[in-house]
N, C-alpha and C positions, 0 to 999 in steps of 0.2 A: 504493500500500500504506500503510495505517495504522500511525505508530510511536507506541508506548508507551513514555514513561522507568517503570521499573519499580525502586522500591525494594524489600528484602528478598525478593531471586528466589534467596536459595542457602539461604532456610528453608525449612520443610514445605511450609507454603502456595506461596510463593514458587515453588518449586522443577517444583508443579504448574503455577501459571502458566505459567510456558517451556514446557511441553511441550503446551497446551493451546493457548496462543496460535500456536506456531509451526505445531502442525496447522489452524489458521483463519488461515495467511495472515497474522499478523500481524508486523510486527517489532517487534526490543524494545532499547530500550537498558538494561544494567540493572547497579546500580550494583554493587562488591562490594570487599570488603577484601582478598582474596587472588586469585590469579591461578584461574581457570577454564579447564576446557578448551571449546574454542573448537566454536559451532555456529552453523550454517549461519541467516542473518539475526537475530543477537546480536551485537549489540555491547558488548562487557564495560567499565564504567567503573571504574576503580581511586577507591575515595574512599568515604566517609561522611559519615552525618548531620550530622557538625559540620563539614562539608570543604566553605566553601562555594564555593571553585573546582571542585570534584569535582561538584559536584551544579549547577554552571553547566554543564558540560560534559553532565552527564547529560540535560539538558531541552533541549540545543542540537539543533532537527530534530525534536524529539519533536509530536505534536499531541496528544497528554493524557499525565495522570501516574496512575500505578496505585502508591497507594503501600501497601506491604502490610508495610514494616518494622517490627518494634516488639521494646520489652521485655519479657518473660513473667517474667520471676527477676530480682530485683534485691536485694539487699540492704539497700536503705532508700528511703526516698520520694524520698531526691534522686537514686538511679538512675532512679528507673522515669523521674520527669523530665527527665532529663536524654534518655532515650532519645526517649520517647514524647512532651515537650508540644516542647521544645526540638526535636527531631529533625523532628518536624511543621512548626515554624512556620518550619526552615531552608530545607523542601521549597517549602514553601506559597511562600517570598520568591523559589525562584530559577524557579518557575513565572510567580509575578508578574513577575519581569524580562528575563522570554524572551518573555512576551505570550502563552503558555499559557490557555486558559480550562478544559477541562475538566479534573476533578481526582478521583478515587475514590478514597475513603480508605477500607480497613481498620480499622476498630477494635474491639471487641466488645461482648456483650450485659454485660458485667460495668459501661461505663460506666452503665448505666443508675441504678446505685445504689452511685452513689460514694462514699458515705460507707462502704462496708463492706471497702472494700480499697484498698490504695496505686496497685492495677493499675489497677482500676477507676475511681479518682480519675481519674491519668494518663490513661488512655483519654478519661475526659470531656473534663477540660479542652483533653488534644489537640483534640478534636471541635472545642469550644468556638471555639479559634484558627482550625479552618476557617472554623464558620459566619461569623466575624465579615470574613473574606475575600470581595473581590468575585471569586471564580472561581464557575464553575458544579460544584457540588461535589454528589455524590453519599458518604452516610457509611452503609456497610456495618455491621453488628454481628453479627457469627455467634454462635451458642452454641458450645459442645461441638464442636470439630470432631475427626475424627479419618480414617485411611487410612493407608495407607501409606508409609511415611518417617518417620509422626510417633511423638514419643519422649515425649509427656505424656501419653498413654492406653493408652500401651502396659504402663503398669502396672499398669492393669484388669485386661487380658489377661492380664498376668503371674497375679496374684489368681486369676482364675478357674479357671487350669488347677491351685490349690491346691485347689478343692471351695468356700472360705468367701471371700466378697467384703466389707470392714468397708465398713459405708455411713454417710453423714450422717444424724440420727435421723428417724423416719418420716414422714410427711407432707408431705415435698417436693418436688416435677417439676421439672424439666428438658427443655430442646427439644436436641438435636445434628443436627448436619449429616454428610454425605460430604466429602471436600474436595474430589472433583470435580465435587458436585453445587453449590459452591460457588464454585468456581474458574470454572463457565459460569458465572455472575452476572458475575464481575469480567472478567471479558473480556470479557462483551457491554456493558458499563457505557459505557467510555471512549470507545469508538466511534457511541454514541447519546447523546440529551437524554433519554434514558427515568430518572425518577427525578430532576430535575437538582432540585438543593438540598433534598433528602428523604435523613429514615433510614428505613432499611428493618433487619429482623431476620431472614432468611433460615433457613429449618429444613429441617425433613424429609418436613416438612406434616401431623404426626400433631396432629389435633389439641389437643390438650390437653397435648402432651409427651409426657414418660416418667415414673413413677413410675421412682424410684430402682431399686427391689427389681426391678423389671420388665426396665429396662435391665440391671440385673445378670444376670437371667437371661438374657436374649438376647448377653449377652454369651457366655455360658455355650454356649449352642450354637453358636456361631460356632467355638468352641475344642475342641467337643466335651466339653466340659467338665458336670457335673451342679453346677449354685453353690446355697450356701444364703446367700442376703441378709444382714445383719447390722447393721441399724441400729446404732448408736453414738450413746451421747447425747454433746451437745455436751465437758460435760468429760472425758471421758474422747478427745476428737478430741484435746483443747488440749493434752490431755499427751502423745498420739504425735506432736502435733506437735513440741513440746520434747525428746522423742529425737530423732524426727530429725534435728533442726538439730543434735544433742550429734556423732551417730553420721557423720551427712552434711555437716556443716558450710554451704557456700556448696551444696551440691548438694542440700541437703534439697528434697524434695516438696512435701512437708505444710507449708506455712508457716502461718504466723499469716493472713496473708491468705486464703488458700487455706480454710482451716478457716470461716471468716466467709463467705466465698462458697459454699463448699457448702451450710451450712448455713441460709443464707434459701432458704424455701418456695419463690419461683417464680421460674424460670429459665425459663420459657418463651417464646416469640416472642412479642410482639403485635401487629410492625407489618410482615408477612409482604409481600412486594414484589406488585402486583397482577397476577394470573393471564396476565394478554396480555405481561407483560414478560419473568418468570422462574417457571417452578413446578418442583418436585423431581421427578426422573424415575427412581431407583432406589433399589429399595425397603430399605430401611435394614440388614434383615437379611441380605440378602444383602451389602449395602455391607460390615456388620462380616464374613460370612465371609470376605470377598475380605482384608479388611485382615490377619485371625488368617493366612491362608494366608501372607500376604506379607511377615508375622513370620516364622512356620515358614519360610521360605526363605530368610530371614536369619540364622535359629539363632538370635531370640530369643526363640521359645518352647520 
């Protein structure tokens, strides 16, 4: 049986990995800061990104590392780094001195244009730290992921079931994924050379993306909901962003980063993984009603 050290398995993402992988047979060691309840070919490591006894223990036995940990909300450039370049290059050393080679990083489409957010930076430069490793490294970059569990698009949804969705100003696309149509990539990653030292951009295969207003609307039916679009020009984004932070403090949304990222034109994939390796197999709309349902049965729509 194949084991995977698996960082960030108690996030969104994360979360689907264990239950994907442990349906294909795989095992997992995976690391976590609080105590878990215990399943069957999991083995829980108490420790973090900067715990580099915790993360020696984590790759002890392992034959790849699927690391899907990271920072999304940070409060300034030295969190997201500390998370995201530092947390990576902790991984990457105790893979190095286990004698690990293969290695699948999570990171996103956001690094692609790192000069427009602190995330996106971080993201890069994490990459950065693999490529310059001799492991056989595969670097993932999702767009937009969204499903169930997860709590950053869930306030789309929220939105939508008000009738008015505020969007970034008009002329923009965007690519999103499922995160189980995601979570098959990274699980088939670690166990093959498919990919080995390539970034891929993983979507939904629509070609050209989404047109914002479009995704608003399919949001829309997902939720039952009738949405009217609502482009936003840029200034008017920057100042809900500055309520937010007033109103939300450390919990704000809308960051300043966030606002710069939505607002460049193209988010779409362009380096889609070749068809024989991984291709999307459910079709989006349906992915988001599954997700709204799986709010509504959480009560938080």
């Amino acid at each position: 049986m194949t084991v995977i050290a698996l960082t960030g398995g108690t996030g969104f993402v994360g979360s689907h990995v264990l239950d994907q992988a442990l349906a294909a047979g795989v095992e997992l060691r995976a690391l976590t800061r609080r105590p878990q309840t215990e399943r069957a070919w999991v083995t829980w490591i108490s420790g973090a990104l900067d715990d580099a006894a915790s993360l020696a223990t984590l790759v002890t036995g392992a034959d790849a590392v699927l690391h899907v940990a990271g920072v999304i909300n940070a409060a300034d450039r030295t969190g997201f780094a500390a998370g995201n370049i530092d947390g990576t290059r902790n991984v990457i050393a105790a893979a190095e001195q286990a004698g690990i080679r293969r290695f699948v990083q999570v990171s996103s489409i956001a690094a692609r244009e790192p000069e427009l957010s602190d995330y996106g930076w971080s993201k890069a430069e994490a990459d950065k730290v693999l490529i310059a490793s001799n492991l056989d490294w595969t670097i993932v970059r999702p767009p937009a992921i969204f499903g169930p569990r997860d709590n950053e698009m869930l306030e789309l949804f929220k939105l939508a079931t008000k009738h008015v969705m505020p969007l970034p100003p008009a002329g923009g696309r965007l690519s999103i994924i499922a995160v189980e149509e995601l979570v098959r990539l990274l699980i088939a990653l670690p166990t093959s050379n498919a990919l080995t030292r390539q970034i891929v951009e993983p979507d939904d295969g629509a070609p050209d993306g989404w047109d914002h207003r479009n995704l608003a609307r399919a949001i829309g039916v997902a939720t039952d909901s009738k949405v009217l679009p609502l482009p936003l020009p840029r200034v008017l984004l920057d100042t809900i962003s500055a309520g937010d932070r007033l109103v939300r403090g450390k919990g704000a949304k809308l960051t300043p980063d966030r606002v710069r990222y939505f607002c460049h034109k193209d988010w779409v994939s362009h380096a889609r993984p070749p068809a024989d390796v991984w291709a999307p197999q459910i079709d989006t709309r349906d992915a988001l009603a599954a997700t709204a349902a799986w709010y509504r049965a959480q009560g938080l729509l």
